[in-house]
N, CA, C and O atoms as CSV, one atom per row, in Angstrom:
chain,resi,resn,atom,element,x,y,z
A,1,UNK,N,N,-47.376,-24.644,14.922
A,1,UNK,CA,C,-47.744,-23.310,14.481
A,1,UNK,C,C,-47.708,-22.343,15.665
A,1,UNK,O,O,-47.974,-22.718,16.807
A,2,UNK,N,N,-47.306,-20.843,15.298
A,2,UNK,CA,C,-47.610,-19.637,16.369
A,2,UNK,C,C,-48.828,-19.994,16.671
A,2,UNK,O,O,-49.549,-20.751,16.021
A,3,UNK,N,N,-49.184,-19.193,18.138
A,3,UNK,CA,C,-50.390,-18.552,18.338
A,3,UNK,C,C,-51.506,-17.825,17.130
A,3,UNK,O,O,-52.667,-17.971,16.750
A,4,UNK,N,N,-49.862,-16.648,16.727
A,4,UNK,CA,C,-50.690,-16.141,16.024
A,4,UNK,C,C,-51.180,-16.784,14.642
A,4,UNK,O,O,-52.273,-16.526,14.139
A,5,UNK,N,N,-50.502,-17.408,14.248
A,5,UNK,CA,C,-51.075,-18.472,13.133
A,5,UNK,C,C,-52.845,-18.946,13.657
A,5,UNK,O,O,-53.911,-18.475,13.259
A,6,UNK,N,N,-52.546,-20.181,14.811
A,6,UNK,CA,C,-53.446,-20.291,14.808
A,6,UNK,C,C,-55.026,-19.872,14.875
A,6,UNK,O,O,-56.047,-20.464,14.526
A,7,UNK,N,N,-54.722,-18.255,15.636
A,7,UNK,CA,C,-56.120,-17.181,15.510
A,7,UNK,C,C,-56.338,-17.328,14.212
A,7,UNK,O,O,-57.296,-17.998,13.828
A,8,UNK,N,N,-55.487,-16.726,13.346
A,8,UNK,CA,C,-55.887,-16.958,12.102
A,8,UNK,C,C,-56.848,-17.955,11.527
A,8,UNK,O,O,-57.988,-17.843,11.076
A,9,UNK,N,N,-56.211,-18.741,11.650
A,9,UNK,CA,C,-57.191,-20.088,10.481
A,9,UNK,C,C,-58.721,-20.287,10.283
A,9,UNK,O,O,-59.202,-19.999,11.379
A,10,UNK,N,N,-59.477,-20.548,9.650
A,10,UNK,CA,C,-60.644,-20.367,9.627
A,10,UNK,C,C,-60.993,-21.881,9.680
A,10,UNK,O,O,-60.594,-22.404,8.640
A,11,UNK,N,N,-61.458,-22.580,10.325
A,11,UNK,CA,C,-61.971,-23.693,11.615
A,11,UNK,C,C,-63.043,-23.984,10.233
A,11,UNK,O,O,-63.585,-23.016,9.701
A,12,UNK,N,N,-63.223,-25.028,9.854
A,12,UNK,CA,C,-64.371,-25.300,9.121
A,12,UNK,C,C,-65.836,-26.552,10.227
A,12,UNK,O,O,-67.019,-26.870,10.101
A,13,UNK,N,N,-64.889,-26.772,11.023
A,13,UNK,CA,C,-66.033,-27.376,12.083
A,13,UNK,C,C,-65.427,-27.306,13.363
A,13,UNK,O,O,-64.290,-27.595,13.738
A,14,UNK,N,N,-66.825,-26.683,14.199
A,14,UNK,CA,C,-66.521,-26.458,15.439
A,14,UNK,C,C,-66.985,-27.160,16.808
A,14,UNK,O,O,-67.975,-26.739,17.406
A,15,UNK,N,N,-66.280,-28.179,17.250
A,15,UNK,CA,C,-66.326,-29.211,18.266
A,15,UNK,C,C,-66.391,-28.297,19.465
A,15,UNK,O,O,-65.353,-27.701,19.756
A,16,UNK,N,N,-67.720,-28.059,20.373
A,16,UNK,CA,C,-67.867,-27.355,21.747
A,16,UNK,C,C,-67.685,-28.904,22.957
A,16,UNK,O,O,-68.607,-29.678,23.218
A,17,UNK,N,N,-66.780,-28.961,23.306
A,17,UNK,CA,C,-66.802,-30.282,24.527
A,17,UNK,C,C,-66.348,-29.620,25.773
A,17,UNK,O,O,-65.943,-30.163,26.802
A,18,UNK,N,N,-66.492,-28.263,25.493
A,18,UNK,CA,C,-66.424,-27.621,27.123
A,18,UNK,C,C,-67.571,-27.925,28.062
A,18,UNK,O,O,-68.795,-27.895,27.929
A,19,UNK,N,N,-66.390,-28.366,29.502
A,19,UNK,CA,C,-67.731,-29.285,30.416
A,19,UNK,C,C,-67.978,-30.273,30.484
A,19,UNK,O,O,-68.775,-30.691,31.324
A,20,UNK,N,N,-67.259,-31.163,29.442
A,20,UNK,CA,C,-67.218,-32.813,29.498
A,20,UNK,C,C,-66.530,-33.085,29.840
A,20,UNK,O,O,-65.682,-32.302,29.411
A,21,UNK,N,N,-65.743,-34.215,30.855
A,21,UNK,CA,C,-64.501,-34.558,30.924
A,21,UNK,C,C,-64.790,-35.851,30.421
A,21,UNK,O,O,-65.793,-36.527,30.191
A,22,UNK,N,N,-63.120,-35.995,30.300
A,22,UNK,CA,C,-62.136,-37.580,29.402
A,22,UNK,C,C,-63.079,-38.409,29.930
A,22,UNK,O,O,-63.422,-38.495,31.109
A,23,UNK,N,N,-63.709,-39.365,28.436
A,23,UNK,CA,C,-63.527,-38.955,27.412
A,23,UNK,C,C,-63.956,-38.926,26.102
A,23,UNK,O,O,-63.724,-39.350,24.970
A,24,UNK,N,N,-65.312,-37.638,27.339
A,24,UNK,CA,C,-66.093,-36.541,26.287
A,24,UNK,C,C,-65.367,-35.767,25.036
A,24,UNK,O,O,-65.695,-35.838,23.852
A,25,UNK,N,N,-64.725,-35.313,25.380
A,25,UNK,CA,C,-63.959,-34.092,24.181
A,25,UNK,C,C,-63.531,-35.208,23.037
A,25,UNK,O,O,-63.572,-34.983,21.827
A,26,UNK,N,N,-63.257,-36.022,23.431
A,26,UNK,CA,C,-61.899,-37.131,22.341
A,26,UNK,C,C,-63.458,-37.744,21.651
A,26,UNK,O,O,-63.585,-37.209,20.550
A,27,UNK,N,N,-64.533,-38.582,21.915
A,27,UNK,CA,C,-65.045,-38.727,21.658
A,27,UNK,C,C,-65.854,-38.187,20.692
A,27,UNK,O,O,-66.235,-38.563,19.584
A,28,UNK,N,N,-66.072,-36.962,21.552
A,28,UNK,CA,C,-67.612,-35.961,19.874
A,28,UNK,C,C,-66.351,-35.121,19.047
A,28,UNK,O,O,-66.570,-34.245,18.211
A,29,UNK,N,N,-64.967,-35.595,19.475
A,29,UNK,CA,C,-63.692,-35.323,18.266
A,29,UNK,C,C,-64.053,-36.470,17.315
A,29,UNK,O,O,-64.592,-36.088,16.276
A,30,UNK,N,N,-63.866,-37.849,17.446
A,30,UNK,CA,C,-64.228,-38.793,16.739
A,30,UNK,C,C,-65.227,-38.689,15.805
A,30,UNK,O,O,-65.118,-39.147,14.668
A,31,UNK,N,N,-66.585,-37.881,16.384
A,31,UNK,CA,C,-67.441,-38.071,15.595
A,31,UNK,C,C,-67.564,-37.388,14.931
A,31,UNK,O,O,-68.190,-37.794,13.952
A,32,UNK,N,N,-67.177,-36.080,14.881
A,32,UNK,CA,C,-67.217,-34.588,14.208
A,32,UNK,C,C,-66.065,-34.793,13.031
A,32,UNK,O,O,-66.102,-34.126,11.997
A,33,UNK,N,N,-65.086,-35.740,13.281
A,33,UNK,CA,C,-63.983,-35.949,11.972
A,33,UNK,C,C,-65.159,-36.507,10.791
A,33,UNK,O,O,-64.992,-35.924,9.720
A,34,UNK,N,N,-65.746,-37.020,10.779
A,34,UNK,CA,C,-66.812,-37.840,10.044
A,34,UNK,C,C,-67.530,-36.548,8.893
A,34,UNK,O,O,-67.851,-36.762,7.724
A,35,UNK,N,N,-67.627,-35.455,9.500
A,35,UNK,CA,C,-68.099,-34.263,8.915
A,35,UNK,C,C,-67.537,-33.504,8.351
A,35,UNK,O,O,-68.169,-32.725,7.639
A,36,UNK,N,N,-66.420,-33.438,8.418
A,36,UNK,CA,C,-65.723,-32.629,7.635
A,36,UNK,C,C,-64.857,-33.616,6.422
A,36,UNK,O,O,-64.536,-34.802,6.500
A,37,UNK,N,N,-64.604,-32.502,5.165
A,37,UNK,CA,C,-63.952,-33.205,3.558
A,37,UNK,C,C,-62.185,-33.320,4.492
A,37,UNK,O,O,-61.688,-32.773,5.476
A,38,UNK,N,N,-61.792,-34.234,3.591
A,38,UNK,CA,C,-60.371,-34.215,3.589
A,38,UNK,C,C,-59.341,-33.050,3.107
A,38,UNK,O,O,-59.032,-32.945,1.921
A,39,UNK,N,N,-58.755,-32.049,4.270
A,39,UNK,CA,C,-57.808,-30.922,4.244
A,39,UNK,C,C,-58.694,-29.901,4.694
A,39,UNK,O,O,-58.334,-28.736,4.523
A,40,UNK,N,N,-59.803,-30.136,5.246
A,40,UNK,CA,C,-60.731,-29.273,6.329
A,40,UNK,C,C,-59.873,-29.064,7.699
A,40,UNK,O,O,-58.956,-29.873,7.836
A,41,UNK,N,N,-60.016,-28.220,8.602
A,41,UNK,CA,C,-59.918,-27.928,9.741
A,41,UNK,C,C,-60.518,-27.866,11.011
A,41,UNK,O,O,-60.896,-26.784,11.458
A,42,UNK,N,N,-60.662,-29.051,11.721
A,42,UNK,CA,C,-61.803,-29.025,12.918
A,42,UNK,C,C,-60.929,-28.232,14.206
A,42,UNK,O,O,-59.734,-28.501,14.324
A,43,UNK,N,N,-61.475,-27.409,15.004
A,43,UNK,CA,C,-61.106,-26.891,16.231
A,43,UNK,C,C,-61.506,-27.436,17.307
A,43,UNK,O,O,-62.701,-27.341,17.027
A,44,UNK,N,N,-61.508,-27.893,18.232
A,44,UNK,CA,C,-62.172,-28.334,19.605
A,44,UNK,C,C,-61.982,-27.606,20.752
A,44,UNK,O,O,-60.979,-26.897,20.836
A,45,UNK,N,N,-62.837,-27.666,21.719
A,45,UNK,CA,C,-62.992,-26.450,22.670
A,45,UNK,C,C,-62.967,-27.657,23.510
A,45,UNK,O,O,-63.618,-28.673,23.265
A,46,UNK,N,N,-62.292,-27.515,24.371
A,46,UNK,CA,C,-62.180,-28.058,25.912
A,46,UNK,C,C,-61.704,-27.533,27.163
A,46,UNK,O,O,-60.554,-27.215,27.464
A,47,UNK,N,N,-62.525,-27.498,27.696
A,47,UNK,CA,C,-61.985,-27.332,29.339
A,47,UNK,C,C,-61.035,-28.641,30.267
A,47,UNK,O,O,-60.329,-28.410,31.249
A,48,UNK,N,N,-61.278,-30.085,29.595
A,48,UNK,CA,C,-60.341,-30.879,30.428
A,48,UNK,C,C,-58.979,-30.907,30.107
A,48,UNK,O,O,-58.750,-31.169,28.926
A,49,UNK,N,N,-57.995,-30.708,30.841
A,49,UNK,CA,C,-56.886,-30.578,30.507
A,49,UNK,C,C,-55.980,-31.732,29.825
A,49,UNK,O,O,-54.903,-31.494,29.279
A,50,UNK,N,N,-56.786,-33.503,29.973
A,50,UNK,CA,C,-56.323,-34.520,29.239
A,50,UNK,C,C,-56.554,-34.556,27.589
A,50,UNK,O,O,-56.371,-35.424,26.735
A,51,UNK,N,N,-57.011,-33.288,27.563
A,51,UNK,CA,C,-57.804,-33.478,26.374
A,51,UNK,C,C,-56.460,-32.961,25.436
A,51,UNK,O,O,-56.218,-33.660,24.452
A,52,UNK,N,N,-55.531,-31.720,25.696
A,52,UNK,CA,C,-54.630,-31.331,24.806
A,52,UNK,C,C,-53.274,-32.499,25.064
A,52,UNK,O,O,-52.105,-32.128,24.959
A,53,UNK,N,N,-53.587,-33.675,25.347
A,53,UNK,CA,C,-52.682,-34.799,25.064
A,53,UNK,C,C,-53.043,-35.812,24.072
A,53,UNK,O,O,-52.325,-36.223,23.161
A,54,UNK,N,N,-54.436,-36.223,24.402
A,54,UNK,CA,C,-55.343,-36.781,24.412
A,54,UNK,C,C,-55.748,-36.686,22.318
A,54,UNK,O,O,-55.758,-37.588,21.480
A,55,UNK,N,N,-55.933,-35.655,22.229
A,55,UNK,CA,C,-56.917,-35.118,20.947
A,55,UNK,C,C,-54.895,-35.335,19.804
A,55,UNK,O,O,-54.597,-36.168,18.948
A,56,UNK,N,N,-54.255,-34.462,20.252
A,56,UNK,CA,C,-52.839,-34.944,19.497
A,56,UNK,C,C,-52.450,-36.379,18.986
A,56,UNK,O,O,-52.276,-36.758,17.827
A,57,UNK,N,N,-52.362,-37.074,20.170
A,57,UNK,CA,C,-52.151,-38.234,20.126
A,57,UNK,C,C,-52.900,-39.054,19.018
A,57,UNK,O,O,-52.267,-39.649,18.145
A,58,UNK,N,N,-54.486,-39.069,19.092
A,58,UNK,CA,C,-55.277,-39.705,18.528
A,58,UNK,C,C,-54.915,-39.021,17.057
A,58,UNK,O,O,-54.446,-39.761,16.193
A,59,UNK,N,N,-55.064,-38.038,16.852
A,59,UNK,CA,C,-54.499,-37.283,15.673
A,59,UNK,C,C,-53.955,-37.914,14.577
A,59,UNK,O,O,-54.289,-38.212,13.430
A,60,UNK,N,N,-52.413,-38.084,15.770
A,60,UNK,CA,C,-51.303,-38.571,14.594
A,60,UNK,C,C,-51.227,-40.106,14.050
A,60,UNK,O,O,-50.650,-40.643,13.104
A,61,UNK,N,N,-52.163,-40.599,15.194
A,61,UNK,CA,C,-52.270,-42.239,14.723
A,61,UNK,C,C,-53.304,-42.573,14.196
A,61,UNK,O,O,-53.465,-43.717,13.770
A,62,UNK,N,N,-54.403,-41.444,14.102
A,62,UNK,CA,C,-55.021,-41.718,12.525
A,62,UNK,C,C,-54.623,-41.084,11.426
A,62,UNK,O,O,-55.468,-40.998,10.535
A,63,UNK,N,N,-53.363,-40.519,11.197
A,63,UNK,CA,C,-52.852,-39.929,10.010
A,63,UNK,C,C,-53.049,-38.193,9.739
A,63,UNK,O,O,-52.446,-37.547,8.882
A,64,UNK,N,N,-53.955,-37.715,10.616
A,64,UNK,CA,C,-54.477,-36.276,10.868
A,64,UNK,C,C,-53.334,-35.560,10.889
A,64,UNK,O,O,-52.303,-36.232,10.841
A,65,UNK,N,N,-53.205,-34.207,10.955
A,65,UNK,CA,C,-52.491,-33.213,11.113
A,65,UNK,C,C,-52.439,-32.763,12.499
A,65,UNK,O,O,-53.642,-32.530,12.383
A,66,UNK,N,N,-52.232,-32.482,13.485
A,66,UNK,CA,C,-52.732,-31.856,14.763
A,66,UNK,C,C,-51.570,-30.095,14.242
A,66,UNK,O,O,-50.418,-29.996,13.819
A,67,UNK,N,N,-52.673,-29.013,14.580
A,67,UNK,CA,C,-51.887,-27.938,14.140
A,67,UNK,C,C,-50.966,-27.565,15.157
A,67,UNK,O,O,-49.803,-27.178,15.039
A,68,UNK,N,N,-51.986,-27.821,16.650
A,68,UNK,CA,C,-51.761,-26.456,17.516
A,68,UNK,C,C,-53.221,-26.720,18.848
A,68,UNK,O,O,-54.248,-27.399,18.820
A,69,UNK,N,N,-52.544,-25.698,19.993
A,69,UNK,CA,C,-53.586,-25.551,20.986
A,69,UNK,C,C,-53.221,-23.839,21.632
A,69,UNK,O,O,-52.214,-23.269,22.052
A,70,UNK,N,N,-54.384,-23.543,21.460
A,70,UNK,CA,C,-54.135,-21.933,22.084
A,70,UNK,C,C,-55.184,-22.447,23.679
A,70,UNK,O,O,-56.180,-23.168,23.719
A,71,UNK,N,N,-54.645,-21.920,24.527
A,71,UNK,CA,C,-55.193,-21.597,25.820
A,71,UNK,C,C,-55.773,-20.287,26.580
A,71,UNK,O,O,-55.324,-19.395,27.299
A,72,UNK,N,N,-57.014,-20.663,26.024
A,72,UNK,CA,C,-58.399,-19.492,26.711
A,72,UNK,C,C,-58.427,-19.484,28.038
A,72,UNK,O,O,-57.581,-20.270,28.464
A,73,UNK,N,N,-59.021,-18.950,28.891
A,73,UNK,CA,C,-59.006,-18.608,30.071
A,73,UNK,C,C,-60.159,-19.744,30.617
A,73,UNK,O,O,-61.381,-19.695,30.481
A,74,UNK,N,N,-59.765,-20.234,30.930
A,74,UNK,CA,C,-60.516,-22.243,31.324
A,74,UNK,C,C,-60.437,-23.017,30.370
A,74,UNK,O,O,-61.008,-24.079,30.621
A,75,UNK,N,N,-59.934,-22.969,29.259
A,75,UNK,CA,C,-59.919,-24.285,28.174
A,75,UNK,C,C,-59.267,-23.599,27.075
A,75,UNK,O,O,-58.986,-22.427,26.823
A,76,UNK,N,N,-59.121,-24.725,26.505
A,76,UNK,CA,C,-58.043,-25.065,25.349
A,76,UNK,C,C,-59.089,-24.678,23.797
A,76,UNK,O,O,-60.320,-24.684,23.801
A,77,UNK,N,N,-58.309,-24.403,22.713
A,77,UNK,CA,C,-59.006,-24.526,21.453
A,77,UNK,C,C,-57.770,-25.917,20.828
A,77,UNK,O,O,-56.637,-25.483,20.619
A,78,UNK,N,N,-57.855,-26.554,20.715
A,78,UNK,CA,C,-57.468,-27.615,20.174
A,78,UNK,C,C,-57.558,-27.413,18.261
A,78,UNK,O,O,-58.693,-27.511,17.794
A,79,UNK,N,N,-56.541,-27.181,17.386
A,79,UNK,CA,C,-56.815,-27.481,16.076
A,79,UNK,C,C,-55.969,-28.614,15.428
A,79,UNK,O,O,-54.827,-29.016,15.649
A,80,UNK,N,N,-57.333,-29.137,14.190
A,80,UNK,CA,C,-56.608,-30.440,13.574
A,80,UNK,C,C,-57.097,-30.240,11.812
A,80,UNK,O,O,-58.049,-29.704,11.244
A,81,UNK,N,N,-56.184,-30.797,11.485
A,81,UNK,CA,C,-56.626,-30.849,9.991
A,81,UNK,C,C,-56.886,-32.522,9.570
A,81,UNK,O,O,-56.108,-33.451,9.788
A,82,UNK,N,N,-57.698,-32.559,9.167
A,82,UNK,CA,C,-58.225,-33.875,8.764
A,82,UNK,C,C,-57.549,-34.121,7.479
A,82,UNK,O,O,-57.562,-33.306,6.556
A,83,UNK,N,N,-56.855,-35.465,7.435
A,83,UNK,CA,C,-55.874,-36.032,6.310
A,83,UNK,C,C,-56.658,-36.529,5.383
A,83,UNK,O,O,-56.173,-37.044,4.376
């Protein structure tokens, strides 16, 4: 997806793991999938930079969607859609 796509979307759960490093972010990602319905949208906020490899990866090999990553000024917004 664009950038601008991704501003758009409306995030139905919001994962803050800015300040944790690997592998904080991937982790309270794990647990926060648990919370949201199937075709929800979780966002994740990270500052470690393993994390926009990291959060994809895990993504696609649990069947997830990975949308997209926009880059804030120290960290990433990471979005996924839960399958």
């Amino acid at each position: 997806m664009l950038v601008e796509e991704l501003q758009n979307i409306k995030s139905d759960k919001t994962v803050d793991a800015r300040g944790t490093a690997c592998p904080g972010p991937l982790l309270a990602a794990k647990k926060a999938i648990g919370e949201i319905k199937s075709g929800e949208v979780m966002e994740i906020l990270s500052s470690d930079e393993g994390t926009k490899k990291d959060i994809p990866k895990w993504a696609m090999k649990k069947g997830h969607e990975y949308l997209g990553t926009i880059e804030e000024s120290g960290y990433f917004i990471i979005y996924m859609k839960k399958n």
